[in-house]
N, C-alpha and C positions, 0 to 999 in steps of 0.2 A: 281527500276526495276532490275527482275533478268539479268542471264546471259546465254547462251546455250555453253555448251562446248563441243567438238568432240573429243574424247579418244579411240585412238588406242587401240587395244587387238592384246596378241598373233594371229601369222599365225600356230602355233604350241607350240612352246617349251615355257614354262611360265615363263622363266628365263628372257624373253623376254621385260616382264613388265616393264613398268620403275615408279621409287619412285611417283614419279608427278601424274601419271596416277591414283597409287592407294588414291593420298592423295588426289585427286579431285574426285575419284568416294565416296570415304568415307565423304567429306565435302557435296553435293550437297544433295538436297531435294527430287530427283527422279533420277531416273538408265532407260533411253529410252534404251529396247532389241532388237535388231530384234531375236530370239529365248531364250525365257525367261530360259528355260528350260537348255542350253548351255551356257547360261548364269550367272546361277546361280553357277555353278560347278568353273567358276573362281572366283564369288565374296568371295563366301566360300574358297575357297583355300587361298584368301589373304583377309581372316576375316573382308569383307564387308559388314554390313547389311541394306545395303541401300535399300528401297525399289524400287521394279523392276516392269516396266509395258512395253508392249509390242507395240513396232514401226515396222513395215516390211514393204513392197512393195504392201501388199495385204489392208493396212488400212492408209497409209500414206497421201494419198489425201483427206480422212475426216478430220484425228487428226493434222494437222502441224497448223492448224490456231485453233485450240484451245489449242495447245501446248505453243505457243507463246504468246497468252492471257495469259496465266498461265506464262508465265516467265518474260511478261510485266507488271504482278501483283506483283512481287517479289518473285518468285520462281527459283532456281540455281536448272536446268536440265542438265545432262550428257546425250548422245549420245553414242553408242556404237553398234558393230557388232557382228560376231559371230567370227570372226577374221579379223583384220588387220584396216584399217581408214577408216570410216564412210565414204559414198559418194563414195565410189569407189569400183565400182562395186558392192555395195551395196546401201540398204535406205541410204540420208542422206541430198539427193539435195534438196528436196521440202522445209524442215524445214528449213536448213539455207537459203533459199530464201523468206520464207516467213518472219524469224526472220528480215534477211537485209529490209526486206520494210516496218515492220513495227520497226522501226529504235531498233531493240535488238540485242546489244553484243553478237559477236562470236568471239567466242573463239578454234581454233582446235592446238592440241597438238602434237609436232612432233612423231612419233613412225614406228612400224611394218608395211611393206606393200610388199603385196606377188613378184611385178613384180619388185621393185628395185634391190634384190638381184640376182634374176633370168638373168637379165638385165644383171647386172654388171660382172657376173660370167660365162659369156655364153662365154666370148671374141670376140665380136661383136662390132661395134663400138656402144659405149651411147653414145656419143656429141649431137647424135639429134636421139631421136626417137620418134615413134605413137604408143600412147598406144588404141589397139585397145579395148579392153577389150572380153566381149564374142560375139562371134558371132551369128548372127540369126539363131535358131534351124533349120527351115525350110524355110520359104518363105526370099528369098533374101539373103540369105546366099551364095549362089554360085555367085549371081550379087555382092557382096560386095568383095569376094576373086577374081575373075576378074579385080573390081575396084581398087585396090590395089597391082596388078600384077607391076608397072611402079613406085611405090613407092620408091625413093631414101634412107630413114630413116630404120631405124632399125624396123622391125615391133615386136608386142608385145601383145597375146591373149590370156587369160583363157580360159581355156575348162572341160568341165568336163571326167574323165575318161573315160566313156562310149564314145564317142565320140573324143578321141584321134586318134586313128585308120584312120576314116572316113576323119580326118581334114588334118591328110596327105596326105592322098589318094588326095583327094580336090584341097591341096596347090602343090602336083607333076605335076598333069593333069594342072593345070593353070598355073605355074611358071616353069614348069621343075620338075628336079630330083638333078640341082644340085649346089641350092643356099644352104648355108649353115646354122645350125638349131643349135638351142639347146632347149632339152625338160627338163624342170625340175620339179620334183613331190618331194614331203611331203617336202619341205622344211621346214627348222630347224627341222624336227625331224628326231625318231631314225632312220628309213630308207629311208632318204634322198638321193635323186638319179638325177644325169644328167646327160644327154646323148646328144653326141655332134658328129655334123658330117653331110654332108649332108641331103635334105629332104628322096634322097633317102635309103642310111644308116640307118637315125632314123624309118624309116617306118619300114625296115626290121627287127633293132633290137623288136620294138614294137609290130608287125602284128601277131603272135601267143602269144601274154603274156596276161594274166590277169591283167588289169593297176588297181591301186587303189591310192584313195588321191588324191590335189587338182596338177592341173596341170597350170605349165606357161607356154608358147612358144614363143621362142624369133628368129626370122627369117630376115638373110641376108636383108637387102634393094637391090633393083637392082641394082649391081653394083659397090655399096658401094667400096667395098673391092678392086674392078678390076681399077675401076675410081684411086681407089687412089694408089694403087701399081705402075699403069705408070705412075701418075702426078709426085711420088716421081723419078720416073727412067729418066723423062725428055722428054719421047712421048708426053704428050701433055698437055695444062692446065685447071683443073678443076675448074670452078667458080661455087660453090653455093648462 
């Protein structure tokens, strides 16, 4: 029986790679894409010639139990994205679920993932947060930022550029203007940028700019911050 491995890719910068990564996309018998074509520009850059066949969101619910067939035949498949670890927020859940039931080795590889550093960098508390990931384009999208208004945790959303704008607009009207934010785009690369400061501030800085590149958002929990500033001063105690 093979084995199913899940290989982080850069979120940008390809320095990012790590040795492991490339020595298990070069050993295994297949390279699962979700965009083959983006995919290929990295394998060529670190002299991969594994053969490449394409996994996405739009074919993963036919090929994961034939996937698995094939790697419970003896074939060693890699998994991969178009940046950062398989499953998140990308393809990646069906096939390791199908591989776990029909009892096949998995195997995922520590590496690149857009919201850790976003996270950690924002100066927000991480001990506990929800990573929300993207939010509902349209239907339920406004019921879900309501939901989430009373949230203690750190909150944590991909969005795409075009809809940056809108998301603040969104999270002011429902939360206020003045839980504190941090936005960060193109991480690791060359014009890497965050922006830090209330919702209301970051809206302002962003509301006339032209956003490009992938975008994190990492947003104040309720309270967070106020909860613990008086437990430390001795007004009151906070129990989580």
């Amino acid at each position: 029986m093979g084995k199913l491995y899940l290989v982080p890719t850069p979120i940008g910068n390809l320095e990012d790679m790590t040795f492991r990564a490339v020595r298990i996309l070069k050993e295994v018998d297949v390279i699962l894409a979700e965009d083959t074509r983006t995919s290929s520009k990295l394998l060529h850059h670190f002299d991969i010639d594994t053969r490449l066949q394409s996994h996405h969101q739009f074919n993963e619910h036919k090929t994961s139990d034939h996937i698995a067939d094939r790697i419970a035949g003896g074939e060693n498949i890699a998994l991969i994205s178009d940046a950062g670890t398989p499953g998140i927020s990308d393809p990646g859940f069906l096939l390791v679920r199908t591989c776990l039931e029909k009892g096949i080795e998995v195997e995922t590889l520590p590496g690149a993932t857009a919201f850790v550093p976003a996270l950690v960098n924002s100066g927000l508390p991480c001990d506990k947060f929800c990573f929300e990931g993207f939010l509902p384009q349209k239907k339920g999208r406004q019921k879900r930022i309501n939901e989430l208004a009373s949230e203690n945790r750190t909150l944590i959303f991909y969005e795409s550029p075009y809809r940056l704008v809108k998301l603040l607009e969104q999270l002011q009207e429902s939360w206020g203007g003045e839980r504190l934010i941090s936005v960060s785009r193109e991480l690791s690369k060359i014009f890497e940028e965050n922006v830090r400061g209330t919702i209301s501030e970051v809206l302002a800085h962003f509301k006339d700019k032209t956003v490009k590149g992938e975008i994190v958002v990492v947003v104040e929990g309720l309270g967070r911050n106020r909860k613990n500033e008086a437990e430390e001063e001795g007004h009151f105690s906070f129990e989580e």
